[in-house]
One Martini backbone bead per residue (centre of mass of N, CA, C, O) as a GRO file, in nm:
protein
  359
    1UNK     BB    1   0.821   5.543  11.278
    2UNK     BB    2   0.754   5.330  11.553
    3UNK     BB    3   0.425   5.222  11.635
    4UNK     BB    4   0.317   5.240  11.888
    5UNK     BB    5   0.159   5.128  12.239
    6UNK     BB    6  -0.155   5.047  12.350
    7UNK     BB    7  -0.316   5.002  12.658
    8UNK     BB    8  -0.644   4.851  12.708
    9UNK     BB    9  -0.907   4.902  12.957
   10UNK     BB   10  -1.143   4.639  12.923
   11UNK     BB   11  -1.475   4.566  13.041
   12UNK     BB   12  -1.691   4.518  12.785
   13UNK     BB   13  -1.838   4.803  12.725
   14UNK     BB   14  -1.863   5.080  12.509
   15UNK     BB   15  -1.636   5.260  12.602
   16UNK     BB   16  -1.385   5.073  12.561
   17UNK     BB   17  -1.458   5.008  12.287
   18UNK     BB   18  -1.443   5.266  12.145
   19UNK     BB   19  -1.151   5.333  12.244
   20UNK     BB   20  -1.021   5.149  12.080
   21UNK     BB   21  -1.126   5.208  11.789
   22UNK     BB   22  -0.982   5.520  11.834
   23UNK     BB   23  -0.680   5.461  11.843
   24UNK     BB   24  -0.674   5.303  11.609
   25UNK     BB   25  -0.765   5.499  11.415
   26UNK     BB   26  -0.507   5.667  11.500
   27UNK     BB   27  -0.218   5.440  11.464
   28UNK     BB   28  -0.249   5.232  11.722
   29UNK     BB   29  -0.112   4.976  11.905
   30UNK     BB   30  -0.382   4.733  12.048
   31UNK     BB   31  -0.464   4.661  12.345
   32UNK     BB   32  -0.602   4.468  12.541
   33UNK     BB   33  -0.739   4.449  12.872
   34UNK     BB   34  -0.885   4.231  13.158
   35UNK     BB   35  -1.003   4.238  13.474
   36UNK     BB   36  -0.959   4.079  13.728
   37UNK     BB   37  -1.147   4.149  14.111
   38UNK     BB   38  -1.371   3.936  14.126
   39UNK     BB   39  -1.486   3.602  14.209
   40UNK     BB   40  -1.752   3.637  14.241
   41UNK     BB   41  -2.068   3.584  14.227
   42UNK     BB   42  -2.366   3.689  14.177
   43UNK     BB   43  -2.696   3.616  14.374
   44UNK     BB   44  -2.757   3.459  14.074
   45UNK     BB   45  -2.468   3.299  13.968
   46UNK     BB   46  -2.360   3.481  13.839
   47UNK     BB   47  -2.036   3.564  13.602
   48UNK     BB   48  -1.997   3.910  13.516
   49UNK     BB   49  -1.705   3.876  13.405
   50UNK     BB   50  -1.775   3.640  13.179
   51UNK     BB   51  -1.957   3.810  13.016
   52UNK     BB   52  -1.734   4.054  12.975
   53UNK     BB   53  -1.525   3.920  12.806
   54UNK     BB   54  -1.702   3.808  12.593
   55UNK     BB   55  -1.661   4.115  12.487
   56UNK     BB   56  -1.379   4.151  12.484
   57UNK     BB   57  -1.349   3.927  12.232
   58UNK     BB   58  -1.560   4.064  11.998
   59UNK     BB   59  -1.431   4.340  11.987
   60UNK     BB   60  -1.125   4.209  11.922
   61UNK     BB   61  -1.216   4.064  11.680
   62UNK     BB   62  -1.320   4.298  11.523
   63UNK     BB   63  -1.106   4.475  11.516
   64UNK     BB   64  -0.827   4.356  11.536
   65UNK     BB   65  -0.708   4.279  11.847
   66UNK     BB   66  -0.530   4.194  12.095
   67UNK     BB   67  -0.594   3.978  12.432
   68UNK     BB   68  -0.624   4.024  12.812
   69UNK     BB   69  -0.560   3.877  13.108
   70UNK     BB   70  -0.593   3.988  13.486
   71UNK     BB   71  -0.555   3.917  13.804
   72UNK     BB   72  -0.651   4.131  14.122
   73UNK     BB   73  -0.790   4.040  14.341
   74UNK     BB   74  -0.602   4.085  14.592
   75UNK     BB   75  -0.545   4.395  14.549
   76UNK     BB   76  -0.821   4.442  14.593
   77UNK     BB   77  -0.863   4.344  14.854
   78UNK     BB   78  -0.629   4.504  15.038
   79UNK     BB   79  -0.669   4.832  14.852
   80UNK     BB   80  -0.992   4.846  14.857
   81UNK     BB   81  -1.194   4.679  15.030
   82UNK     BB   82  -1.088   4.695  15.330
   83UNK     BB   83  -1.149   4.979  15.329
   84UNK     BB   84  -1.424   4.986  15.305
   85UNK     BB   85  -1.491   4.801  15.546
   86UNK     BB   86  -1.406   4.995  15.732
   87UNK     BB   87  -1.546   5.244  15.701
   88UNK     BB   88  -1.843   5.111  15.783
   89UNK     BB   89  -1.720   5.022  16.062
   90UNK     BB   90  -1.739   5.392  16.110
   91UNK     BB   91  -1.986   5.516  15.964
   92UNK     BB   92  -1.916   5.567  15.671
   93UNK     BB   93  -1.865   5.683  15.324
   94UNK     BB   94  -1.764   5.527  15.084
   95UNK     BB   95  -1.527   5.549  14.775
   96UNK     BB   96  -1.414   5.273  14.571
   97UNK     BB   97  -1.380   5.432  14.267
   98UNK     BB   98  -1.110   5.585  14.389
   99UNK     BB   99  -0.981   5.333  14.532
  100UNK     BB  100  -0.949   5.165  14.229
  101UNK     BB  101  -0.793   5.379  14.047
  102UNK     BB  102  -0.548   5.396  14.229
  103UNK     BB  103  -0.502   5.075  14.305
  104UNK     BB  104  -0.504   4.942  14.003
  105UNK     BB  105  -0.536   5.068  13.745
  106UNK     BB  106  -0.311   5.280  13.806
  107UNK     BB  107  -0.113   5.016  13.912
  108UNK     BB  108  -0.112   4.734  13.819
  109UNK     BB  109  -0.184   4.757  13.565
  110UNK     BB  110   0.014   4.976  13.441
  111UNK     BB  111   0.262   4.766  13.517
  112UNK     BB  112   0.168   4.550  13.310
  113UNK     BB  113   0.157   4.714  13.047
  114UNK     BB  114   0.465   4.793  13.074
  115UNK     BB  115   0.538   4.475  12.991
  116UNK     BB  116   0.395   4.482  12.725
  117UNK     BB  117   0.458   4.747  12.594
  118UNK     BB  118   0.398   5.008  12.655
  119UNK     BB  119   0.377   5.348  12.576
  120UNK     BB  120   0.068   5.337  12.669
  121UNK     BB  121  -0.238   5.421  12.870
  122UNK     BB  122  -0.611   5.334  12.903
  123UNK     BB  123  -0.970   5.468  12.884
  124UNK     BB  124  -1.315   5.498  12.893
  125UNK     BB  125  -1.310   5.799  13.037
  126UNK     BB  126  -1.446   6.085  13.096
  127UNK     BB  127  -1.187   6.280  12.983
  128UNK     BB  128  -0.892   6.473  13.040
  129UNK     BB  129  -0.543   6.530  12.889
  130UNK     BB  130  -0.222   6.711  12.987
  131UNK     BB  131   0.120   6.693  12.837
  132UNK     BB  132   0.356   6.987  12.970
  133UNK     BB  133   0.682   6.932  13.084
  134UNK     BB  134   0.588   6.689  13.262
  135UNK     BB  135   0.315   6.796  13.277
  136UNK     BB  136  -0.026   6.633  13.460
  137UNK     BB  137  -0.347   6.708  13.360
  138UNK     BB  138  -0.707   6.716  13.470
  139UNK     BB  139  -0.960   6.718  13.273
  140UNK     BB  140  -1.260   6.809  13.145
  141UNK     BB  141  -1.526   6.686  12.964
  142UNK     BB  142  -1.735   6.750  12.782
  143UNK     BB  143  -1.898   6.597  12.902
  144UNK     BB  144  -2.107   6.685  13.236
  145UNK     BB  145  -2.252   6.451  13.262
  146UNK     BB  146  -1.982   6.227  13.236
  147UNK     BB  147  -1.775   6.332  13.402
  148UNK     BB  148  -1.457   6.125  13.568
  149UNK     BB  149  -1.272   6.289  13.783
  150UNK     BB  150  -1.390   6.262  14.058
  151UNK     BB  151  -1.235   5.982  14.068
  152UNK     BB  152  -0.937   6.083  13.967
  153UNK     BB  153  -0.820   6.245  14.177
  154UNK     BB  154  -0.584   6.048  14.322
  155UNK     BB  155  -0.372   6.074  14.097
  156UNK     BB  156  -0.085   6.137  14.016
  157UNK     BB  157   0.199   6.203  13.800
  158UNK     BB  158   0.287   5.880  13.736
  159UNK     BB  159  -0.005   5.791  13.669
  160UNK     BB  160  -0.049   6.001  13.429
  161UNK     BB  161   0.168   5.906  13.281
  162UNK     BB  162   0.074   5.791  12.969
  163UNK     BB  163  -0.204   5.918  12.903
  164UNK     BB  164  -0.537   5.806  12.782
  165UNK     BB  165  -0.863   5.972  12.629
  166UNK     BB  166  -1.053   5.915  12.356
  167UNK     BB  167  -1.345   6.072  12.536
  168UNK     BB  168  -1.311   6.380  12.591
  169UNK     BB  169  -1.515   6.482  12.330
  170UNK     BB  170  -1.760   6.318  12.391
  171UNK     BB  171  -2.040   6.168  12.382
  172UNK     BB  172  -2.262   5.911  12.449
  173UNK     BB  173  -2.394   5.906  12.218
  174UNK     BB  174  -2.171   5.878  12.027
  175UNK     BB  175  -2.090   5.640  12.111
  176UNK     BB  176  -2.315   5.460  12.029
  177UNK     BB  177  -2.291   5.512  11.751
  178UNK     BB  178  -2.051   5.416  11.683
  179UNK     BB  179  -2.065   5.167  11.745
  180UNK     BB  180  -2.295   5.102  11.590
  181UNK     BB  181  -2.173   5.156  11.285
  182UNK     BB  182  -1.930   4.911  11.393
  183UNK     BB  183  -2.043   4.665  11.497
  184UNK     BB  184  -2.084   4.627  11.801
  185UNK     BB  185  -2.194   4.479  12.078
  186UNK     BB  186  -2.226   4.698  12.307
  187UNK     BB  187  -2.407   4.950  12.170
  188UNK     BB  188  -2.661   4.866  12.415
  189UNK     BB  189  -2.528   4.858  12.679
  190UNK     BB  190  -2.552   4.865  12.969
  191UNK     BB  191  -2.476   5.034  13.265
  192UNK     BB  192  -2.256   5.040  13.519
  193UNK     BB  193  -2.365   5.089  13.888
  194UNK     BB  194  -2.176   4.948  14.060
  195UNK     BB  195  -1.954   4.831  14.225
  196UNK     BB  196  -1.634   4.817  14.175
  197UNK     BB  197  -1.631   4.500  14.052
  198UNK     BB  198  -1.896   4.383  14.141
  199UNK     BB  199  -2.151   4.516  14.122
  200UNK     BB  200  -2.516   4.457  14.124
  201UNK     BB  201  -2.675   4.461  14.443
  202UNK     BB  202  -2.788   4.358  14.755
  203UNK     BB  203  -2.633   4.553  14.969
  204UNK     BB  204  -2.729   4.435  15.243
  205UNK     BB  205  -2.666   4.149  15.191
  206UNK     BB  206  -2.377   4.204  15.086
  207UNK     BB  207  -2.260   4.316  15.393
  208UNK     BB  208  -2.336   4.111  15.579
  209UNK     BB  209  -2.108   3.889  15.499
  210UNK     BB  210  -1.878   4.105  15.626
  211UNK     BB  211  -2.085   4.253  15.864
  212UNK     BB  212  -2.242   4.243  16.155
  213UNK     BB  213  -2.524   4.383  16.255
  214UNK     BB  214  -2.674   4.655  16.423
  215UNK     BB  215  -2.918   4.708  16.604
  216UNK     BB  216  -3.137   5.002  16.679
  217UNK     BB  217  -3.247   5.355  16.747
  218UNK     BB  218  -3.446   5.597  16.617
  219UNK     BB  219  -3.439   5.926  16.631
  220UNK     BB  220  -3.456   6.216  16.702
  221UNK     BB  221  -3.295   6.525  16.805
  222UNK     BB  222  -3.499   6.523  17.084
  223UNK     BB  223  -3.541   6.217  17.169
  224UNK     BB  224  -3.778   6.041  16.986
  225UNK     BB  225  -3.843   5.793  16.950
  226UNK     BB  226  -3.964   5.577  16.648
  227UNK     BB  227  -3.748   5.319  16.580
  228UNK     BB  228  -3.545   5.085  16.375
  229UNK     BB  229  -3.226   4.997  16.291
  230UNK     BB  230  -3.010   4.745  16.092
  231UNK     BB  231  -2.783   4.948  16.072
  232UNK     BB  232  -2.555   5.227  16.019
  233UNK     BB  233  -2.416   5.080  15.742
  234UNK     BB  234  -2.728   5.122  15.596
  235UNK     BB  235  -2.691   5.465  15.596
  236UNK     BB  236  -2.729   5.808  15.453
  237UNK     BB  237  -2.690   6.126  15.470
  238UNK     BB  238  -3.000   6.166  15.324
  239UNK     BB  239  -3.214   5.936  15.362
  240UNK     BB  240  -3.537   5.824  15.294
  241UNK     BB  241  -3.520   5.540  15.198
  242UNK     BB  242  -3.598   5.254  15.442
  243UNK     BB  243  -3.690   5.358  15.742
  244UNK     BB  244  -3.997   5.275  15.837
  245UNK     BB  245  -4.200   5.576  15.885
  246UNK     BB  246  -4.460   5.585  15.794
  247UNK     BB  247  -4.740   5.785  15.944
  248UNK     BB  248  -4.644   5.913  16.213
  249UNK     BB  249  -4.686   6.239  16.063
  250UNK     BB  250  -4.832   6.222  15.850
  251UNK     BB  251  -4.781   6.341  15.515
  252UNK     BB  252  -4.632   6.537  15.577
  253UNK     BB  253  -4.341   6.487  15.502
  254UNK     BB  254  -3.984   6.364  15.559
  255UNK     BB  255  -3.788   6.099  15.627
  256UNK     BB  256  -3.447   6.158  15.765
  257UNK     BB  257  -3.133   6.141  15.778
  258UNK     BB  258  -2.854   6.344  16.004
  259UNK     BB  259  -2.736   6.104  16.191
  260UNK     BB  260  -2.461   5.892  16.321
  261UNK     BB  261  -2.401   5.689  16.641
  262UNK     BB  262  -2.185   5.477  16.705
  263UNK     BB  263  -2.155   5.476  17.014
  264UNK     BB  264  -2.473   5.424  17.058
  265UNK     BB  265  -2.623   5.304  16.775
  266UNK     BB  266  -2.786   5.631  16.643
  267UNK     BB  267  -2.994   5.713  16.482
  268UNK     BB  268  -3.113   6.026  16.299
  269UNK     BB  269  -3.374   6.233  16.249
  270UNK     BB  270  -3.590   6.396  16.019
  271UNK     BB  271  -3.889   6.611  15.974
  272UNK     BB  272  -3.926   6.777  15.719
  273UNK     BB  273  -3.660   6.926  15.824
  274UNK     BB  274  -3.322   6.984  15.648
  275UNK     BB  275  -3.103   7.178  15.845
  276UNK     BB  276  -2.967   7.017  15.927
  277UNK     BB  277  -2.819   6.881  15.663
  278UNK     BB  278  -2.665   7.166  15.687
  279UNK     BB  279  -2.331   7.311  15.585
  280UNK     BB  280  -2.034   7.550  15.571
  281UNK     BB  281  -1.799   7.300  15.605
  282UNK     BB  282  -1.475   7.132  15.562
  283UNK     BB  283  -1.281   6.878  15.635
  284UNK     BB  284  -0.974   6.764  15.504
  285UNK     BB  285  -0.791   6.468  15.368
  286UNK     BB  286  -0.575   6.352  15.193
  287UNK     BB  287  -0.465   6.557  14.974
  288UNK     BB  288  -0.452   6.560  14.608
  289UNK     BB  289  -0.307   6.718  14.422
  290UNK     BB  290  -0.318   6.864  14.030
  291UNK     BB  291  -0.020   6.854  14.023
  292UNK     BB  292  -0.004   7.057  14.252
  293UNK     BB  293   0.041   7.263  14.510
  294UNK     BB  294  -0.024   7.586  14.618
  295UNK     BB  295   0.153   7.870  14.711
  296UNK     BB  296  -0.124   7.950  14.859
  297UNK     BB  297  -0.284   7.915  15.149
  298UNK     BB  298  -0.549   8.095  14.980
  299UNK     BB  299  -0.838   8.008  14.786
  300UNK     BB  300  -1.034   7.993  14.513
  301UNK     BB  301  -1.344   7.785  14.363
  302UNK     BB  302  -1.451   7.462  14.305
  303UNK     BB  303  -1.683   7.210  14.383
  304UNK     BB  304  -1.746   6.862  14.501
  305UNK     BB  305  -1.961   6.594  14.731
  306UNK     BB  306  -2.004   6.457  14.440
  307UNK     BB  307  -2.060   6.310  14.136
  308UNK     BB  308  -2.369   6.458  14.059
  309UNK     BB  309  -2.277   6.734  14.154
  310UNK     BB  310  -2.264   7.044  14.133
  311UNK     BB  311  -2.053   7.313  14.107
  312UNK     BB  312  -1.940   7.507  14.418
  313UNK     BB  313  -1.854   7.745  14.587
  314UNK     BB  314  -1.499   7.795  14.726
  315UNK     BB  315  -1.303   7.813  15.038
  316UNK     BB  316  -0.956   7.768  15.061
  317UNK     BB  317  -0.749   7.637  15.344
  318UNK     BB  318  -0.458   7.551  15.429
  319UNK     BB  319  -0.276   7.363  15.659
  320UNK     BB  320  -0.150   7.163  15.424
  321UNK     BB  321  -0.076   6.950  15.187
  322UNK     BB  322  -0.336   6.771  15.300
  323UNK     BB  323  -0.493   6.989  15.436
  324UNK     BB  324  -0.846   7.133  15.482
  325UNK     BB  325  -1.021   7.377  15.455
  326UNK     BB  326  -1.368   7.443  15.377
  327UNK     BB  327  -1.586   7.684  15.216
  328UNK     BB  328  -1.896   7.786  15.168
  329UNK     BB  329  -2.098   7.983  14.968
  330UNK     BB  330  -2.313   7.777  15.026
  331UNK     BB  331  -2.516   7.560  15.167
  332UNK     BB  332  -2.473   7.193  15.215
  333UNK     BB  333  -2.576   6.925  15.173
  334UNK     BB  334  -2.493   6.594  15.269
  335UNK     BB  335  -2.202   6.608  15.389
  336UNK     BB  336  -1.985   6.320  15.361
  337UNK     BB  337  -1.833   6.106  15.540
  338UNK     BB  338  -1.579   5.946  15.325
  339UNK     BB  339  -1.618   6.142  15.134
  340UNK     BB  340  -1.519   6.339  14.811
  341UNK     BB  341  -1.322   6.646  14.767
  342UNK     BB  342  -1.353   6.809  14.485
  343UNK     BB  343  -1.159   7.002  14.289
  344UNK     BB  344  -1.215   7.300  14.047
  345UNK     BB  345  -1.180   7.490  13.738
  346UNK     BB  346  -1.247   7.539  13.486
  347UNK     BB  347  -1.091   7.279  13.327
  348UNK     BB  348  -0.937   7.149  13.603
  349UNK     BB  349  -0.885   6.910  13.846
  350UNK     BB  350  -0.723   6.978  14.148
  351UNK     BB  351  -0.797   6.761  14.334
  352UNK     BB  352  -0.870   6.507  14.610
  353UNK     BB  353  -1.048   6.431  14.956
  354UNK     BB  354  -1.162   6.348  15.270
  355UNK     BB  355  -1.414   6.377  15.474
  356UNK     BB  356  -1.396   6.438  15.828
  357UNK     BB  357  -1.576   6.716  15.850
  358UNK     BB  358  -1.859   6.926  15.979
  359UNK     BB  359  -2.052   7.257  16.004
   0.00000   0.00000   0.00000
């Protein structure tokens, strides 16, 4: 039997360089692909990607697998950075890791890949996947603390047909243990947490550099004046921090954000109640079902209004195969609209829309 072809991708990180490794041990022919997906340089003049490339050929040098680079700068820019900043500029908070997932890594990477001759393609995401009768759920992964099916919420089920997760049974100390191990140079590295491929930055510096700032006034919700907001664009729904209003109301409780009035320019506050700030159910659009729609118009199950938070109890009622209404089984902390509501059962995350409104 002819011996397969996986092709991954390689971010320069320990979880891709240890996918890499187990994929190699497990007796497939193993491609490495490195994405170059953003051209600029960060903040300090450093080229991100030039360093994190070096990691992609020491670890490709050290398994013997070869490597290759890709460059997407185009396909990122249009399908995935330009809707960013149109959310930002709608006053919205959107989540560029899910659609970058869905517009890049499973897009044009994966038709890359399979022109290189993939039989699969991999990549080092924490999740797990099933394919049964040419059905392709997406698992979580036995880590729940680095679970990483809320990214891929929106991949269809073609972007997921011959898809390989490598780490879906590791802990995340598992991979740098092994890494450390095998002598991997990246066994050490930090993790990325900045925006997908753009890396970590001063964001409102660099938010700014792309839309140009609104300043404004901050209300409290009885209409009280208390200060002055750099724009909209840089807050998000239960902020804290960075509103500069400390000391106004005496020590007791903190000051954060409640709403923002686009049509106005006016952040709202509120100071130690933070009962604005819960809502009881929310609308869902362009929701992507994995595998497939449920033929039942309502059912219950788990939710998710962000990457870090637990899962949630929820009844969903379908208005179309794309849209739900939502409605939650206790009241939710800073449910933001323009992030994403995923939905999972037991074991797999069943997918996920966008919030357009709470109540």
């Amino acid at each position: 039997m002819p011996q397969k072809t996986v092709v991954i991708g390689m971010s320069g990180g320990v979880d891709s360089s240890v996918a890499a490794l187990l994929l190699r041990e497990q007796g497939y022919r193993v491609i490495g692909l490195f994405m170059r997906n953003w051209e600029e340089s960060d903040e300090n003049g450093a080229c991100t990607a030039e360093e994190d490339f070096e990691d992609v050929k020491r670890v490709s040098d050290l398994l013997g697998i070869p490597y290759y680079t890709v460059n997407f700068s185009k396909e990122y820019m249009e399908r995935v950075f330009s809707y960013f900043l149109a959310e930002y500029r709608a006053g919205r908070t959107p989540n560029p890791d899910v659609l970058c997932n869905r517009e890049i890594k499973f897009g044009p990477f994966k038709k890359y890949a399979e022109d290189l001759g993939a039989d699969f393609i991999a990549t080092g995401h924490y999740c797990g996947i099933s394919h049964e009768n040419g059905v392709h759920r997406l698992l979580k992964a036995a880590d729940q603390n680095k679970d990483q099916t809320y990214f891929l919420n929106q991949l269809s089920q073609k972007q997921l047909e011959n898809v390989l997760f490598p780490l879906s049974d590791l802990k995340k100390e598992d991979v740098r243990r092994i890494a450390e191990e095998h002598g991997l140079s990246t066994a050490k590295k930090k993790d990325s947490t900045g925006i997908c491929f753009i890396g970590e930055r001063n964001f409102r510096k660099f938010l700014q550099e792309y839309l140009p700032a609104q300043p404004g006034k901050i209300l409290t919700l009885d209409g009280e004046e208390v200060g002055g907001h750099l724009g909209l664009m840089y807050y998000t729904l239960g902020q804290r921090r960075g509103l500069d209003l400390g000391g106004r109301r005496g020590e007791e409780g903190r000051w954060f954000v409640v709403k923002k009035d686009l049509e106005h320019n006016v952040l709202y506050v509120s100071h130690g109640d933070e009962t604005p700030l819960y809502s009881r159910g929310c609308l869902v659009s362009g929701f992507n079902f994995i595998p497939y729609p449920p033929e039942e118009s309502e059912f219950t199950c788990r939710a998710k209004f962000r990457y870090r938070q637990e899962e949630q109890g929820v009844k969903v009622a379908k208005i179309d195969n794309k849209s739900l209404k939502i409605t939650f089984d206790e009241p939710q902390r800073a449910v933001t609209e323009g992030q994403y509501a995923v939905l999972y059962d037991e074991r797999q995350c069943l997918g996920g829309g966008v919030i357009e409104e709470t109540w």
